[in-house]
C-alpha positions in Angstrom: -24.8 2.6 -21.5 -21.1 3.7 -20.9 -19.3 3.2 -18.0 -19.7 5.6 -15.6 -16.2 6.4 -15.3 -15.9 6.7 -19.1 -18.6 9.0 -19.1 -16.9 11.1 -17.4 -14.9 11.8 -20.7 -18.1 12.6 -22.0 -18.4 15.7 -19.6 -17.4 19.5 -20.7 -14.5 19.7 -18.9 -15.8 23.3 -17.2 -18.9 21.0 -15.2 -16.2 19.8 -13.0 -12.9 22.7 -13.5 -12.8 26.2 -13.5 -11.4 27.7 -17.0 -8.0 28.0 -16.4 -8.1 24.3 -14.7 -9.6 23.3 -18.0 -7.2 25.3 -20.1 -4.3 23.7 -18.5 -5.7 20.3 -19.4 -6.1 21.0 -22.7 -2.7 21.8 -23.5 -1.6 19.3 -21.2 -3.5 15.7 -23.1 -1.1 12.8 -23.4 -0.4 11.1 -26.5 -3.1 8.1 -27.1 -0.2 5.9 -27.6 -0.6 2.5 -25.6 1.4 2.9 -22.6 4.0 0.3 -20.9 2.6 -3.0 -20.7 2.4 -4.7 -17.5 4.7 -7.5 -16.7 4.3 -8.6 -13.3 6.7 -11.6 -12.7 7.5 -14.0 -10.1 8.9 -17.0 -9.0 9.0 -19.3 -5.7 12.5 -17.9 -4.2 12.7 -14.8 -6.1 11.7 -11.4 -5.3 8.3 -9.6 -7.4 9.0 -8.0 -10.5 6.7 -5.2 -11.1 7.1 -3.6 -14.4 4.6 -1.3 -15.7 3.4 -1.2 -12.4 2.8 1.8 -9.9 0.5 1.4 -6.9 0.1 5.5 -5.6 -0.9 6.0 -1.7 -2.3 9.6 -2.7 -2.6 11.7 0.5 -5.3 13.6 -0.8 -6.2 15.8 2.3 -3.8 15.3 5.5 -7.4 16.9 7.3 -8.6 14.1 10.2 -11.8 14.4 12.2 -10.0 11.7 14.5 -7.1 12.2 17.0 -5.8 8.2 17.3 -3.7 7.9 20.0 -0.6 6.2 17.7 -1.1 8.3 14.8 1.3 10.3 12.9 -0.6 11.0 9.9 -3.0 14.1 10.3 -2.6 17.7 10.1 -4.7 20.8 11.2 -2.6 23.7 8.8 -5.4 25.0 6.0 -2.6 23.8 3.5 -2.8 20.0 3.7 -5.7 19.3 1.0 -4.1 18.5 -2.7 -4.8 21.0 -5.0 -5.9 20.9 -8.4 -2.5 22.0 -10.1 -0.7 19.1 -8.2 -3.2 16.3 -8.9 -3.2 17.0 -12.0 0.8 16.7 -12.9 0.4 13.7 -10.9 -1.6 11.7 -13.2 0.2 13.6 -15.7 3.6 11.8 -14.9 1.6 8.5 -13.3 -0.9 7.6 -16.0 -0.4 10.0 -18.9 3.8 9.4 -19.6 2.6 5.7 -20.7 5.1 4.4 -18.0 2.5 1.9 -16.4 0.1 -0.4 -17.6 -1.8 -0.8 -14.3 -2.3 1.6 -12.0 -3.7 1.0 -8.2 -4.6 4.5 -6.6 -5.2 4.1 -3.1 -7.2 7.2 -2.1 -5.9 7.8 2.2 -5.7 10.5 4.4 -6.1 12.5 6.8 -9.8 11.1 6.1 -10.1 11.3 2.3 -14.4 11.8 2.5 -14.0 15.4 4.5 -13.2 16.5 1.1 -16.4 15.5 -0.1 -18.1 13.7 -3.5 -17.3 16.6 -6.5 -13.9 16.5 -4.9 -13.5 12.8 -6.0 -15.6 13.3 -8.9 -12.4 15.6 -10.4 -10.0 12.8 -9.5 -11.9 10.5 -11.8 -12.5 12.7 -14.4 -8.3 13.6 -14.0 -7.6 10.0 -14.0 -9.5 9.6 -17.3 -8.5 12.3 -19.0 -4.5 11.1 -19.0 -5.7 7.4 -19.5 -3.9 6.0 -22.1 -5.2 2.8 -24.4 -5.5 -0.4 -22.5 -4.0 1.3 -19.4 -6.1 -0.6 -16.1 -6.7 1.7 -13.2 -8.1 0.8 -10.2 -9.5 3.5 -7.0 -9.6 2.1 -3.4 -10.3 4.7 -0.4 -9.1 3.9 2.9 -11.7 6.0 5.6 -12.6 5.6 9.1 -16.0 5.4 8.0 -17.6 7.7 10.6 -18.7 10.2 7.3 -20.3 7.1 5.4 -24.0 7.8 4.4 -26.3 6.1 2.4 -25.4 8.6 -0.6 -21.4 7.9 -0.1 -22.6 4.1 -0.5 -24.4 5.0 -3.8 -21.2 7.0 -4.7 -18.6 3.9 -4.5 -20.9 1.7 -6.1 -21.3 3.6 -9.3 -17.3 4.7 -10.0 -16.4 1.0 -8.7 -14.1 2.6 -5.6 -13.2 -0.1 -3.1 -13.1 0.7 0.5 -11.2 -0.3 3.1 -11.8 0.7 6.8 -10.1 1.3 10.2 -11.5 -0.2 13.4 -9.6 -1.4 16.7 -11.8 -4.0 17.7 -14.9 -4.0 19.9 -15.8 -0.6 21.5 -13.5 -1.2 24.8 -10.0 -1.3 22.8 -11.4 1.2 19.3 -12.5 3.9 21.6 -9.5 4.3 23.3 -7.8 5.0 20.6 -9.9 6.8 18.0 -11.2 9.5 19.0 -13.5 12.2 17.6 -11.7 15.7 17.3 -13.9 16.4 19.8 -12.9 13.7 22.1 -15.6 11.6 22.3 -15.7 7.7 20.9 -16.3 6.3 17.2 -17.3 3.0 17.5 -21.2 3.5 17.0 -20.1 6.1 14.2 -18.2 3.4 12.5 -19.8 0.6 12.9 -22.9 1.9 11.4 -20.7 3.0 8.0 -19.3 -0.5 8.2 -22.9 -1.9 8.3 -23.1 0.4 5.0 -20.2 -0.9 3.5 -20.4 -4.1 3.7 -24.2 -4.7 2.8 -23.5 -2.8 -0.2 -20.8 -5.2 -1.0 -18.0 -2.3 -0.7 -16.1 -3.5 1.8 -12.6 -4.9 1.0 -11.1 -5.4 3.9 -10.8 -3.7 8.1 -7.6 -2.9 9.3 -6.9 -3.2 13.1 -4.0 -1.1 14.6 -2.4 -3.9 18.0 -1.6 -2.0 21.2 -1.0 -2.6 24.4 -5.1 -2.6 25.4 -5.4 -5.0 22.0 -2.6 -7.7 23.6 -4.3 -7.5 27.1 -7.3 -8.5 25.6 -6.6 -11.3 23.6 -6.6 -12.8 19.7 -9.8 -14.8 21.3 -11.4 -11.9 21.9 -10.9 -10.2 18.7 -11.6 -13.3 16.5 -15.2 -13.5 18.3 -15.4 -9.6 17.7 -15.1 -9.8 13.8 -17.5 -12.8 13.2 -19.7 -11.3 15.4 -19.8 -8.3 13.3 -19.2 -10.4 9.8 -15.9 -8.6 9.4 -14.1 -11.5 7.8 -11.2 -9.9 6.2 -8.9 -8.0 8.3 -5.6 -6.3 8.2 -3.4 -6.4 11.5 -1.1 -3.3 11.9 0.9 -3.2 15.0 1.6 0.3 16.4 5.2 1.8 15.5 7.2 4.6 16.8 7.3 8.4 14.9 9.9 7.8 12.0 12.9 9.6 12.5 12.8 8.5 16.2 15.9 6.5 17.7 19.1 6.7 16.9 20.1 3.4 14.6 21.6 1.6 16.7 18.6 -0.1 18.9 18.5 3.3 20.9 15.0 5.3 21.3 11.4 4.6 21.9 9.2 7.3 19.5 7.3 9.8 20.2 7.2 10.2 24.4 4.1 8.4 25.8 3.3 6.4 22.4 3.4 3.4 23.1 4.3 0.6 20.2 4.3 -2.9 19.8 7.7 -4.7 18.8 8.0 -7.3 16.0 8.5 -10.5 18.3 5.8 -9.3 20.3 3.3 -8.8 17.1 4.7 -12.1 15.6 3.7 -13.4 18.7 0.4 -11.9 18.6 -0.5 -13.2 15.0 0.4 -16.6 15.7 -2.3 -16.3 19.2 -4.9 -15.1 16.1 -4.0 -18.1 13.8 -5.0 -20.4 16.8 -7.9 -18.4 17.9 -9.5 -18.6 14.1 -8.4 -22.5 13.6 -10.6 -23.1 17.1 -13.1 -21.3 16.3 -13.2 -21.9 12.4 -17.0 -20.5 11.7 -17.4 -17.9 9.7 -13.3 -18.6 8.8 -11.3 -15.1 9.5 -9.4 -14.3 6.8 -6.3 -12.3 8.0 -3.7 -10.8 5.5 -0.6 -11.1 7.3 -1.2 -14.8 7.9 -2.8 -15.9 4.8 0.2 -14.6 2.9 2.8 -15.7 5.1 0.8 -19.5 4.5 0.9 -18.8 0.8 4.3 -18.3 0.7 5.3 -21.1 2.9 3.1 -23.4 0.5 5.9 -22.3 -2.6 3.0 -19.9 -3.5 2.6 -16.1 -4.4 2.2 -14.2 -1.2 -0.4 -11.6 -2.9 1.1 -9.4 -0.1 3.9 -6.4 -1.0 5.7 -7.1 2.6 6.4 -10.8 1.8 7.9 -10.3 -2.1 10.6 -8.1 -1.2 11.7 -5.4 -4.4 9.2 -2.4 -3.9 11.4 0.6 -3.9 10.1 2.3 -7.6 6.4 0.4 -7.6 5.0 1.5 -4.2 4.8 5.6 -4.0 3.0 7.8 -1.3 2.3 11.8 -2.6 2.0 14.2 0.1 -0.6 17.2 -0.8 2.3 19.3 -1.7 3.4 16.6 -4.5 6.3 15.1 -2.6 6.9 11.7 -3.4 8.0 9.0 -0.6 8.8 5.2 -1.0 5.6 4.3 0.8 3.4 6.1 3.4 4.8 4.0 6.2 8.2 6.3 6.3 6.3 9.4 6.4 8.3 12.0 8.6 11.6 11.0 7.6 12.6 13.3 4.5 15.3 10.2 3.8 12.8 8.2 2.0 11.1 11.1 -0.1 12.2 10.5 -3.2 11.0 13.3 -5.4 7.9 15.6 -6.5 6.3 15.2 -8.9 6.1 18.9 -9.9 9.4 18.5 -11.4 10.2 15.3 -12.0 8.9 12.1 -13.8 8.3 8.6 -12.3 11.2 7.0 -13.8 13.4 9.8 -13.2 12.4 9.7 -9.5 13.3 6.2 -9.5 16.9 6.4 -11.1 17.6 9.2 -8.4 20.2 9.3 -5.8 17.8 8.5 -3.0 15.4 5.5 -4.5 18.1 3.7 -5.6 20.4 4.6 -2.2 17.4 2.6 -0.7 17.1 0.2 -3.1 20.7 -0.9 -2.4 20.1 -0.8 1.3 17.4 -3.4 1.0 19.7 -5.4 -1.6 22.4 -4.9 1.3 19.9 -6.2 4.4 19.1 -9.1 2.0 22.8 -10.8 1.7 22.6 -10.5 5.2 19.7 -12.3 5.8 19.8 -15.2 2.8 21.1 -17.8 5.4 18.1 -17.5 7.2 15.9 -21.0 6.0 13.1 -18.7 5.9 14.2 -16.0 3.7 12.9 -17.4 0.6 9.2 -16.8 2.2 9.9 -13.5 3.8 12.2 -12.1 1.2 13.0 -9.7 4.0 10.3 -8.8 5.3 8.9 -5.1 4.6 11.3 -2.8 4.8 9.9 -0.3 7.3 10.1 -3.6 9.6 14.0 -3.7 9.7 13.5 0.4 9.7 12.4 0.1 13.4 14.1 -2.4 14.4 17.2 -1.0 13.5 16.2 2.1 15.6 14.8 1.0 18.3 14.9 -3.2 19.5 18.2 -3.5 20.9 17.6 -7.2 20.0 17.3 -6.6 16.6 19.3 -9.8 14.5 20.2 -8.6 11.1 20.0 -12.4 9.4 16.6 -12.9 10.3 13.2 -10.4 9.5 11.5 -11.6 12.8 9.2 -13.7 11.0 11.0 -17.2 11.8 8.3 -18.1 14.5 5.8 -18.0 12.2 6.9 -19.4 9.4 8.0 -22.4 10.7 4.2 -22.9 12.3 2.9 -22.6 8.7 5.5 -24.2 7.2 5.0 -27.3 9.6 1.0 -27.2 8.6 1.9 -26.8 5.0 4.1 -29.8 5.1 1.0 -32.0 7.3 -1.8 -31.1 4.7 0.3 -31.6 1.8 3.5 -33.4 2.3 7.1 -31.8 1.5 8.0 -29.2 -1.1 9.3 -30.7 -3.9 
């Protein structure tokens, strides 16, 4: 039996477009030449090189049925859902130019299931249709989970979509921060897609936004949360002002009345979670942050984008009018869109004025920042990191990413369980 992904080649192409949609794709089919093979290189003490790589954040729909307290994310205007014309020249220029061998689209929002299964359906089919031999592409959805159903479930599994999913910890910290529309709490909502999820095996990983409710509680209290719930892969995000906010020079707090965490006191806050889940070992929490940062202080690949520094031109995020920014986390600045992909290609995007003004910029923070012991672990950090800080910790140090305190705790453990680096 084919895939189901490749039977969606199979389809007429008017079961899931309208005849001029499927006009346009016909005149539009990329050559069947093999596209760009994938390279990805690294080395202990050198940045990631990632060609024939693109990893889209597609902002399908910027449509929420949440209000979170920190986000800056969702829109009410009837124009923030990606139409057909733009997805389409977006896999056009992504998959069908034959610039990258691997492709991650990472399907976020807004909240990406309001738009519904057929609307995910034409993704697929787009995504196949511009597929070049040998090209791998890989779908992950990021949702807050309160639409999952039983028939959603049965969706994911057959097209092989990943899922990742947003919760702030037990019901006393998530529902004071995601909110229904309506105003009411999530957490039964989303803990019963969770339970979904994950006995289906979907899953991937929880991400959990740290606030000021999420410090007062405690790392204890949220490593006993997620085994409790078998939630053993988590993502911690601390909040961070509106971009564009402050003035550069360590000046300005974000949006008034948004609170947000700074990057001593999350470092802080991750190293309180790395002793919470060492006491209390059973079932063992897996969090990104640290298990990267210990990776790379073992002389090992982080696995991570934030720790292996040179991701201006592999990480994109599309807005649903095609504009193309150097990662979702600098939406609302218009400094850091880089293109559209209406008129322009991939590559031409990143040889523009603006990718490669930021580009330099994190070559520039770098030189600063190699006499730092640490630097060959954090290779700077992520960039939106030093973004803030620059705008709004009047402490900010620019030889150091903020990560020293942690690195040389896992540094120190790397060194007990397996002697000095070599």
């Amino acid at each position: 039996a084919l895939d189901p992904v490749e039977a969606l080649a199979t389809w007429p192409l008017e079961t899931l477009f309208t005849p001029d949609e499927a006009a346009w794709l016909r005149a539009a089919r990329p050559s069947q030449a093999p596209a760009t093979p994938t390279r990805l290189r690294w080395a202990p003490g050198q940045d990631m090189s990632y060609a024939g790589y693109a990893c889209a954040i597609v902002k399908i729909t910027r449509l929420c049925n949440l209000r979170c307290t920190y986000c800056h994310d969702w829109r009410a205007e009837t124009n923030q859902i990606m139409t057909f014309h733009v997805q389409a020249r977006l896999f056009q220029e992504l998959i069908g130019s034959g610039q990258h061998g691997t492709i991650e689209v990472v399907w976020h929002g807004g909240e990406p299931t309001l738009l519904g299964q057929k609307a995910f359906l034409r993704t697929l089919a787009l995504e196949r249709w511009f597929q070049r031999p040998g090209q791998q592409i890989f779908n992950r959805i990021q949702t807050n989970a309160t639409t999952i159903d039983d028939a959603w479930v049965r969706f994911f599994l057959r097209y092989g979509m990943h899922v990742g999913v947003s919760i702030d910890g037990p019901p006393e910290l998530h529902d004071r921060t995601r909110l229904h529309v309506s105003g009411r709490p999530t957490f039964a909502d989303v803990r019963r897609g969770l339970g979904l999820l994950r006995d289906a095996g979907l899953l991937r990983h929880v991400y959990l936004v740290v606030g000021g409710a999420t410090l007062a509680a405690g790392a204890e209290r949220i490593v006993r949360f997620l085994q409790e719930e078998g939630l053993t892969r988590v993502g911690v995000l601390p909040t961070r002002p509106g971009n564009g906010d402050g003035d550069g020079k360590g000046r300005g707090a974000g949006r008034p009345g948004v609170e947000w965490v700074d990057r001593a006191t999350y470092v802080r806050f991750l190293l309180d979670l790395h002793r919470a889940r060492k006491a209390q070992p059973e079932p063992w929490i897996h969090v990104r942050e640290l298990d990267s940062a210990a990776r790379a202080a073992r002389g090992e690949v982080a696995g991570h984008c934030e720790l292996l520094g040179n991701c201006v031109g592999a990480f994109f995020s599309i807005e649903p009018d095609g504009s193309v920014g150097h990662c979702d986390k600098f939406v609302g600045d218009p400094d850091y869109t880089i293109g559209n992909v209406l008129t322009q290609s991939f590559d031409e995007m990143r040889a523009g004025q603006r990718a490669q003004a930021l580009a330099a910029g994190n070559r520039a923070a770098h030189e600063q920042q190699r006499g730092c012991r640490y630097f060959t672990y954090c290779r700077g950090w992520c960039p939106h990191e030093r973004y803030v800080a620059e705008r709004h910790d009047p402490a900010h140090d620019p030889s150091c990413c903020g990560l020293s305190e942690l690195f040389q705790v896992l540094e120190e453990e790397a060194i007990h369980a397996n002697g000095p680096r070599q």
